[in-house]
C-alpha positions as CSV (number, residue, x, y, z in Angstrom):
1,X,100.4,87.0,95.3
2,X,104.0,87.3,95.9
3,X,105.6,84.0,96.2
4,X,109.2,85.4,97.1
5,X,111.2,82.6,99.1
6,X,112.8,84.1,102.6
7,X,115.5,82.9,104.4
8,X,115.3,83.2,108.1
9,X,117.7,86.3,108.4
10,X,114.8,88.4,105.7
11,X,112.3,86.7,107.9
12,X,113.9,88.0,111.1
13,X,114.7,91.5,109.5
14,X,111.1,92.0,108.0
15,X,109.6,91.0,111.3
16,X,111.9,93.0,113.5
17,X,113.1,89.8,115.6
18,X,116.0,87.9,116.6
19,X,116.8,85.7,114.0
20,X,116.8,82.7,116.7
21,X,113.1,83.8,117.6
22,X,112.0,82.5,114.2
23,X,114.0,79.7,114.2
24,X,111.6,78.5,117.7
25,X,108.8,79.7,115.2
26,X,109.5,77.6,112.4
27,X,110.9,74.3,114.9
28,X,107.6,74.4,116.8
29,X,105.3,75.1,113.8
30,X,103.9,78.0,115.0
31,X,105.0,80.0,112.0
32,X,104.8,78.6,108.2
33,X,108.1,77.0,106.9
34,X,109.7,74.1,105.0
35,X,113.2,73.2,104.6
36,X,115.7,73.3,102.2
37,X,118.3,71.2,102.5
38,X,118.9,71.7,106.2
39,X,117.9,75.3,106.1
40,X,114.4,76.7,106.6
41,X,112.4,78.9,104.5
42,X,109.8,81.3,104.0
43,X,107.5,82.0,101.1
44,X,106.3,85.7,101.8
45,X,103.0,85.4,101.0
46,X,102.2,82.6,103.7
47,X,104.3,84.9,106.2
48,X,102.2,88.0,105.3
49,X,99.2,85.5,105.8
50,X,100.3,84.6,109.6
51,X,100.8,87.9,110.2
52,X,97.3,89.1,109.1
53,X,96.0,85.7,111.6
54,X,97.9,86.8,114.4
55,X,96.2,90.4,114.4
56,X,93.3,89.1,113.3
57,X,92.7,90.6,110.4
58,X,91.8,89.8,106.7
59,X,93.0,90.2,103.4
60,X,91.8,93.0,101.6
């Protein structure tokens, strides 16, 4: 498990998406985040998690 923290820029870059498209993510809760401060992060592992959701497949 890789519990690297993200900020949304990595996020953005790792996804390949406008940095303001996770931003809606993370605002609306569609995408897992907490906030530091007043900035948001991203702890890899629950991104690489969302990821496997939204194509619907499971850890292997």
């Amino acid at each position: 498990m890789n519990d690297e923290i993200l900020t949304i820029k990595q996020v953005a870059e790792y996804l390949k998406v406008n940095e303001r498209t996770i931003y809606k993510l993370a605002s609306d809760e569609k995408i897992p985040a907490f906030k530091v401060g007043g900035s948001w992060r991203f702890q890899r592992s629950a991104i690489e998690e969302w990821i496997e959701q939204q194509t619907g497949r499971t850890a292997s």
